[in-house]
N, C-alpha and C positions, 0 to 999 in steps of 0.2 A: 458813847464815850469809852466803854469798858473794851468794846469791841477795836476801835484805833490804839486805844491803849497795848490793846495786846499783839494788834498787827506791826505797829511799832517796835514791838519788844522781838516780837519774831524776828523783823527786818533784821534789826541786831545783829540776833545770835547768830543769822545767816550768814552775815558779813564777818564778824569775831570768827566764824566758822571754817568761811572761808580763805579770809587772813592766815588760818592757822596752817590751813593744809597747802597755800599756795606756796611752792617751794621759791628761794630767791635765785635766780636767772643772774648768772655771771658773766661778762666779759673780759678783754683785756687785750693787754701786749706785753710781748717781752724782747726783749734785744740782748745779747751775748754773745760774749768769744769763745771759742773753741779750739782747745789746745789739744793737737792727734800729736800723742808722745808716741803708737805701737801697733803694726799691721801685721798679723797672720796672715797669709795665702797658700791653697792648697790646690794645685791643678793639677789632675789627669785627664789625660787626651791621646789621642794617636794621631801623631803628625802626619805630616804628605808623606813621608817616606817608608810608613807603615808600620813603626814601633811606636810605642808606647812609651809616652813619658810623663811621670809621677815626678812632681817637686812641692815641696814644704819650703817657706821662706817665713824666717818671723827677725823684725826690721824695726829696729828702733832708730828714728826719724822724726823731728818737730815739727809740724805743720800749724799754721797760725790759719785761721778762720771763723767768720763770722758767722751770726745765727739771728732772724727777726721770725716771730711767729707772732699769730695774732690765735685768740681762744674764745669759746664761749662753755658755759658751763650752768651746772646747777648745783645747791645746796643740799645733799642727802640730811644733814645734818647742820647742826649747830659749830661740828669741827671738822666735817669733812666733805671737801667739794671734787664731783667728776668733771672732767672738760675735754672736750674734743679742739685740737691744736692742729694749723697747718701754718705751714711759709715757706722758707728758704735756711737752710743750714747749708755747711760748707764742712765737709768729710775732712778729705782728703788732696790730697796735690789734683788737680781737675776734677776734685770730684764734689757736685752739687747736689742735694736732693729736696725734692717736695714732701716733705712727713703728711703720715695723716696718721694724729696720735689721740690714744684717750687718755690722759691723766688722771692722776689721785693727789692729791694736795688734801694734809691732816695738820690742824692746827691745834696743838693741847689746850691753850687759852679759850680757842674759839676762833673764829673764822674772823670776824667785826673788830678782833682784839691786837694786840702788839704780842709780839713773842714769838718764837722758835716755830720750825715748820719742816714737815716732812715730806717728798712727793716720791713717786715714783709712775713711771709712765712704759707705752711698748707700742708701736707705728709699723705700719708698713711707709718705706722710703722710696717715690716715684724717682727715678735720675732725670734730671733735664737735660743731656746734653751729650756728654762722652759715653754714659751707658745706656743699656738700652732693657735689661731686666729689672723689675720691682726688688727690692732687700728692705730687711728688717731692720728698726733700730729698738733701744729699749736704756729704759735710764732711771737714775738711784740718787736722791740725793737729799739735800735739807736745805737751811738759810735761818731766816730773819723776819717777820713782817712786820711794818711798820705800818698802825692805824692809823688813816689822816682824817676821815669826815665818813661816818655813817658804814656802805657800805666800799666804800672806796680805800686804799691800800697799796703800798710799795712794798714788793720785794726783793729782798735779796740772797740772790740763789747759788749753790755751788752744785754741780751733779758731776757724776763716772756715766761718760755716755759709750755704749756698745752699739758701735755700727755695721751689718754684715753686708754685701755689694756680691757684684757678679762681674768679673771682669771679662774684657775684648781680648781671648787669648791670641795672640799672632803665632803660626807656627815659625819655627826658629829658620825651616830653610827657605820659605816662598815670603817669608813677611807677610801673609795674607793673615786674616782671620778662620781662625778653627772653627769650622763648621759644627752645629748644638748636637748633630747624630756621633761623632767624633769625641766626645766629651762627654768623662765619666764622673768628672769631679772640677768644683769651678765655685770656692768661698775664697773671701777677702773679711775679713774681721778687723776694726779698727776699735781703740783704746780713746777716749779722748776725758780732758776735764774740762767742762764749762760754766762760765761763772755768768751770771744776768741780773738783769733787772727787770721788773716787772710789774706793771702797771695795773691795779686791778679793781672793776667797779662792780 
């Protein structure tokens, strides 16, 4: 008897033990618009004709675009969770990327709870389409969450997202594309604000 008693009791602590340490496994989605108010660009290249031409261009311009990512994550803590993000965002005028982000989401109430929320994040951005180099994105921002059931959760998000891209330079007298040995310098910086929602279990 003394002996089940105590293998019982083990079992327990085993399992309370394990509860403790097993970290909670996040998912989710989010949907949002993205407003590109400001594009820096800076190319140097030597064209067909053998000179060398440096230009700076900074371009304020509203571009309206959409963003869906889906996430999965885990709990370091009680208020702050990491998560790995990918989908579809929308840069710029033709410009599309595939993110592949890790975030940080810090909730001062607690993760389970209602209240105020901080994230910040940093990706590499695949292009689908018009480009054809990998660029970074990286992003800042905070919101809202609202607790529905357990581990489940809406939020609502505001961020300053930094986009940087590689563009298809054309030289000015053939219209071709500038060859990558040609080409000394080749950033596009975008500005954007995105507001979302976010679905999380």
């Amino acid at each position: 008897m003394k002996r089940t008693v105590f293998i019982l009791a083990a079992l327990m602590l085993f399992s309370l033990a394990m509860q403790a340490r097993m970290p909670h496994i996040s998912y989710g989605l989010e949907w949002g618009y993205t407003a590109t108010f400001f594009k820096h660009a800076h190319y140097n290249f030597i064209c067909d004709e053998g000179y060398r031409i440096n230009e700076k261009t900074d371009t304020w311009r509203y571009f309206s675009n959409g963003a869906v990512m889906a996430n999965v994550g885990v709990d370091i803590t009680r208020h702050l969770n990491v998560s790995a993000y990918s989908g579809l965002l929308g840069v710029y005028s033709k410009r599309w990327v595939i993110p592949a982000e890790l975030r940080l989401r810090y909730c001062p109430l607690g993760l389970d709870a209602s209240g105020p929320l901080i994230h910040a994040g940093a990706a590499a951005a695949f292009p689908t389409s018009t480009l054809t180099d990998t660029g970074a994105r990286g992003i800042l921002g905070g919101g809202y969450r609202l607790a529905i059931y357990k581990s489940m959760s809406v939020d609502f998000l505001l961020s300053l997202n930094l986009t940087l891209d590689h563009d298809n330079i054309t030289d000015p007298d053939t219209k071709r594309y500038v060859p990558r040995s040609d080409i000394t310098s080749n950033v596009s910086e975008y500005c954007a604000v995105n507001v979302s929602v976010a679905l999380n279990f």
